[in-house]
Every structure is written in C-alpha cells, then in structure tokens.
C-alpha positions as CSV (number, residue, x, y, z in Angstrom):
1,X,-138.5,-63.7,-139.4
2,X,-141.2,-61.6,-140.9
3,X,-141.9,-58.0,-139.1
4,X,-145.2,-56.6,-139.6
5,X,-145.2,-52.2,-137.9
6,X,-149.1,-51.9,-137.0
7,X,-150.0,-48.4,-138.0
8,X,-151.6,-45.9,-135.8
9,X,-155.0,-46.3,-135.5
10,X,-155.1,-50.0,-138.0
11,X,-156.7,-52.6,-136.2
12,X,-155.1,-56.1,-134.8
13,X,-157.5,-57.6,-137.7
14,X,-155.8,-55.1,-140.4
15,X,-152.1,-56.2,-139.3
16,X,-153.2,-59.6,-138.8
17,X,-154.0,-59.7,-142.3
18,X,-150.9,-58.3,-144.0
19,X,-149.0,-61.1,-142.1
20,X,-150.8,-64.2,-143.4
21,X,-150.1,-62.3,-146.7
22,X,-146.7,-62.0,-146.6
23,X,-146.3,-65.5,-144.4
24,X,-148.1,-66.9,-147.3
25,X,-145.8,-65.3,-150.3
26,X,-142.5,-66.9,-148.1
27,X,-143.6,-70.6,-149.1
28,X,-143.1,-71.9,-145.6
29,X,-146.3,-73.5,-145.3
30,X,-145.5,-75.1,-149.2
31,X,-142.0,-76.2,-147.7
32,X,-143.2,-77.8,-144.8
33,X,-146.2,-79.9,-146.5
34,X,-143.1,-81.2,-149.1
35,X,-141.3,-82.1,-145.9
36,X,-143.3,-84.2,-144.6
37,X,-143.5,-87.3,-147.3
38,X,-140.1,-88.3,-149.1
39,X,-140.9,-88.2,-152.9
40,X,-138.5,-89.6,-155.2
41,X,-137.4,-87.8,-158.1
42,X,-138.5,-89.3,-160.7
43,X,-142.3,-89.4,-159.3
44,X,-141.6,-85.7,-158.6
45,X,-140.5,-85.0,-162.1
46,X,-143.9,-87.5,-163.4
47,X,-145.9,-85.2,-161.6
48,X,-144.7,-82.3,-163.2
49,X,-144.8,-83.5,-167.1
50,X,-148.6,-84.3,-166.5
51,X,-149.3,-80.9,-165.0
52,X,-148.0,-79.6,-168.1
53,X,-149.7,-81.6,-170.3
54,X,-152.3,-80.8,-169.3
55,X,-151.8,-76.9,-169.2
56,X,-150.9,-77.4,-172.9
57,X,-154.1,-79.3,-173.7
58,X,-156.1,-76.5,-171.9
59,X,-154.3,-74.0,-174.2
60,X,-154.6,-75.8,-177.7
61,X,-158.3,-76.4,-177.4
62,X,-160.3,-73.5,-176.8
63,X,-164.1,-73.8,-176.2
C-alpha cells in the first residue's frame, strides 16, 4: 500500500502528483497489462532478443 503525508499548506494537486509517481515506479500498472494475455516463453524471450538487436544496431552505427 503506498502512503503519501500531504504537507501543510501543499495542495491535493501537489500530493496527487507524488502518488502517480511512486504508483508508477511500483510496476503495478506493468504487472497487470502482462496479466492480462498469456505469453509463452519462448515468444516472450523472441521479443526480447529483437529489442536488443536492435539497441545494439542503434549503438554500432552512429549518424
């Protein structure tokens, strides 16, 4: 459970904004969106190899 203290005198918007920060550095939202759809393995670990690749490309060939 995440626990946000508002300040004296910091507005709703102020605390309102620290929690999406911190809901957003817990992954939930990342969690549940995996959740949802099965994904086997090995397209799981496909996925990944092509990201990868293509981070190396982007670093070998600079512009």
């Amino acid at each position: 459970m995440i626990i946000i203290n508002v300040k004296d005198g910091e507005s709703l918007d102020r605390a309102l904004k620290r929690f999406k920060k911190k809901f957003e550095k817990t992954g939930v939202l990342r969690e549940l969106r995996s959740r949802q759809a099965f994904e086997k393995k090995s397209i799981t670990r496909r996925i990944q190899v092509k990201k990868a690749v293509y981070k190396q490309q982007l670093n070998q060939d600079p512009i």
